[in-house]
N, C-alpha and C positions, 0 to 999 in steps of 0.2 A: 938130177931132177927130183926124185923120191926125199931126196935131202931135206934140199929147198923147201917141199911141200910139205914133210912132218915138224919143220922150222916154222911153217906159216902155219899150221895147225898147235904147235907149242903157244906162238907168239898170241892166238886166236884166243885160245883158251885162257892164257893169264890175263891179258886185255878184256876179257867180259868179267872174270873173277875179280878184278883191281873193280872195275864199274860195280859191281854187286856189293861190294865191302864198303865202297863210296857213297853208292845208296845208302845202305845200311846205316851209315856214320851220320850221312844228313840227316836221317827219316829217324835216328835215335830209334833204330830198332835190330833185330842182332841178323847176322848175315845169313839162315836159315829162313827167317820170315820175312825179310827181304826177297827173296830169291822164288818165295813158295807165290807171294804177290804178284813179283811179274812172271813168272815162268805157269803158275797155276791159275792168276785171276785177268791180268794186263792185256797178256797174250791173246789168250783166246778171245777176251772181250773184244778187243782190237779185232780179232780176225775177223768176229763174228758181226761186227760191226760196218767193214770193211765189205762182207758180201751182202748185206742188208741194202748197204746203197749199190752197191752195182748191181740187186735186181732190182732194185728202187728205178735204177737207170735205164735200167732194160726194158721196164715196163714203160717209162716216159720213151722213150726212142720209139716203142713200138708203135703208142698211140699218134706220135708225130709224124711217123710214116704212113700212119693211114689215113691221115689229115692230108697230106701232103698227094697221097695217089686221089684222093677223091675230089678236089679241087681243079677247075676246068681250065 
């Protein structure tokens, strides 16, 4: 089992470096600043992006449930 999983942790790892180099090759930019892009600006933006709406969301749900108890 140990095998297997440093197998799929090998495979993990060339499979996102192949993708990075790929980036790179399209965006005509070198595999460094490729990498600094998504891992340093992509990511996080995403993340940060990502929990903006779901408290976007949280606060519309709130307000709908107080619509919804105050209605006879």
């Amino acid at each position: 089992m140990r095998k297997e999983l440093i197998d799929l942790a090998g495979q993990a790892f060339w499979y996102c470096t192949d993708f990075m180099v790929n980036l790179a090759n399209l965006t005509h930019t070198s595999y460094p600043e490729a990498n600094t892009w998504v891992l340093l600006i992509f990511i996080p933006g995403l993340l940060t992006l990502l929990v903006a709406v779901r408290l976007a969301q949280s606060f519309q749900l709130r307000k709908l449930r107080r619509r919804l108890r105050q209605q006879p």
